[in-house]
N, C-alpha and C positions, 0 to 999 in steps of 0.2 A: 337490655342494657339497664342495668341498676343505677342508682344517683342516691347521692350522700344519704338523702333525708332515706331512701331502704334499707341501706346499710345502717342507719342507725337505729332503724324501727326493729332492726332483726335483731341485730346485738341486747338493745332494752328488752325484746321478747325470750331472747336465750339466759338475760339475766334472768326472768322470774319463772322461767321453764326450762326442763333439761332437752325437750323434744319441741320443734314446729314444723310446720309447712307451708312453704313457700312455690310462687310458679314465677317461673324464670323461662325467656321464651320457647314457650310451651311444655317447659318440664315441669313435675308436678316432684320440688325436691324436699325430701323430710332430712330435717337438721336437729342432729343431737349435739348434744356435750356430753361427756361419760368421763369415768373416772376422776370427781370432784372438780369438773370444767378444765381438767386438762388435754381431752383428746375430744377432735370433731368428725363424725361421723355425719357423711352424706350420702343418701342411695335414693333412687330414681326407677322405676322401670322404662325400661328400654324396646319389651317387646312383650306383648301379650299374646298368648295363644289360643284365647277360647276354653276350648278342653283338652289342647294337646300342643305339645312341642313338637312340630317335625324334627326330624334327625339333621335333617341338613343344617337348622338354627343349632341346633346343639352342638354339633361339631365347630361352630365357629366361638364356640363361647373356651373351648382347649386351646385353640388358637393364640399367635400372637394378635397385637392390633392391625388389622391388615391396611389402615389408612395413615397416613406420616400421621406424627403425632413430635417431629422434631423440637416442635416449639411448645412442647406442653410440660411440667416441672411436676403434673400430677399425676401421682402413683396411684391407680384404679381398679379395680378386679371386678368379673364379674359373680354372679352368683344364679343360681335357678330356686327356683321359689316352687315346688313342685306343687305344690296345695293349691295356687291360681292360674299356673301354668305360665309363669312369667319369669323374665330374667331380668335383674336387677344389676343398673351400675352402681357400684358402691368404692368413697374415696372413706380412707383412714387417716386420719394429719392431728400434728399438734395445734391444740386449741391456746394457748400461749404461752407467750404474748402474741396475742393477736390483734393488729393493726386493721381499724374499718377498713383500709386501703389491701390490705392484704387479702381480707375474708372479700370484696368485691373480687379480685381479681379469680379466687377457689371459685368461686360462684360463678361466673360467669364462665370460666375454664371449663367446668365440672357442667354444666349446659350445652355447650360448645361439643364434647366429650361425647355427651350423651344423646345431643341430636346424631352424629357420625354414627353412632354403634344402631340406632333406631335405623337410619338407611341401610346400612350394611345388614341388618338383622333380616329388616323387610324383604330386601333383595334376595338374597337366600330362603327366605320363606316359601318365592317363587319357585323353586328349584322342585318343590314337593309336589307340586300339582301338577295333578293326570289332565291331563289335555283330551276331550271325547272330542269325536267327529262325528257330526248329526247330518244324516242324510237328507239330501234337498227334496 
């Protein structure tokens, strides 16, 4: 849960940078501005793989969202990162006018978002493993 005084610490920090980072219950979210503070880029990983992506997480990344998302107004994609073997949530949005009350709500949205897609991710992860049977 975010409260005024962060949302104002973020905004003075996106003034004098075009890049930070922030953790939002337990996201670890990097905040751009791009194209002269008109457009806000946020991405997040959502799943690590060690050294590999199983097939089964990959297939959910083609996918629609498979969890309601009825009440969400952001528009998110993912992305794979094949260098550390992770997938990234990433939102695209206008950066303004941007109202503190606005960027609270993307942010905490955009958390929300990306804890869901971490369960779903993980869940699926289980899907890959060989299960051995060790004799008694």
């Amino acid at each position: 849960m975010l409260v005024e005084k962060d949302i104002k610490r973020i905004l003075d920090q996106l003034g004098e940078k075009a890049a930070i980072k922030i953790a939002i219950d337990g996201s670890d979210i990097d905040i751009h501005v791009l194209e002269g503070a008109t457009k806000l880029f946020l991405t997040t990983p959502v799943y690590s793989g060690g050294n590999y992506i199983p097939s089964s997480v990959r297939r959910c990344v083609s996918h629609k969202t498979p969890f309601p998302v009825s009440n969400s107004s952001l528009q998110t994609f993912l992305t794979i990162d094949e260098q550390h073997f992770q997938i990234n949530l990433n939102y695209l949005g206008r950066a303004q006018p941007l109202a503190p009350i606005q960027l609270k709500e993307i942010l905490e949205e955009f958390g929300w978002l990306a804890e869901k897609w971490r369960d779903y991710l993980d869940e699926n992860d289980k899907n890959d493993l060989v299960y051995i049977r060790v004799p008694r």
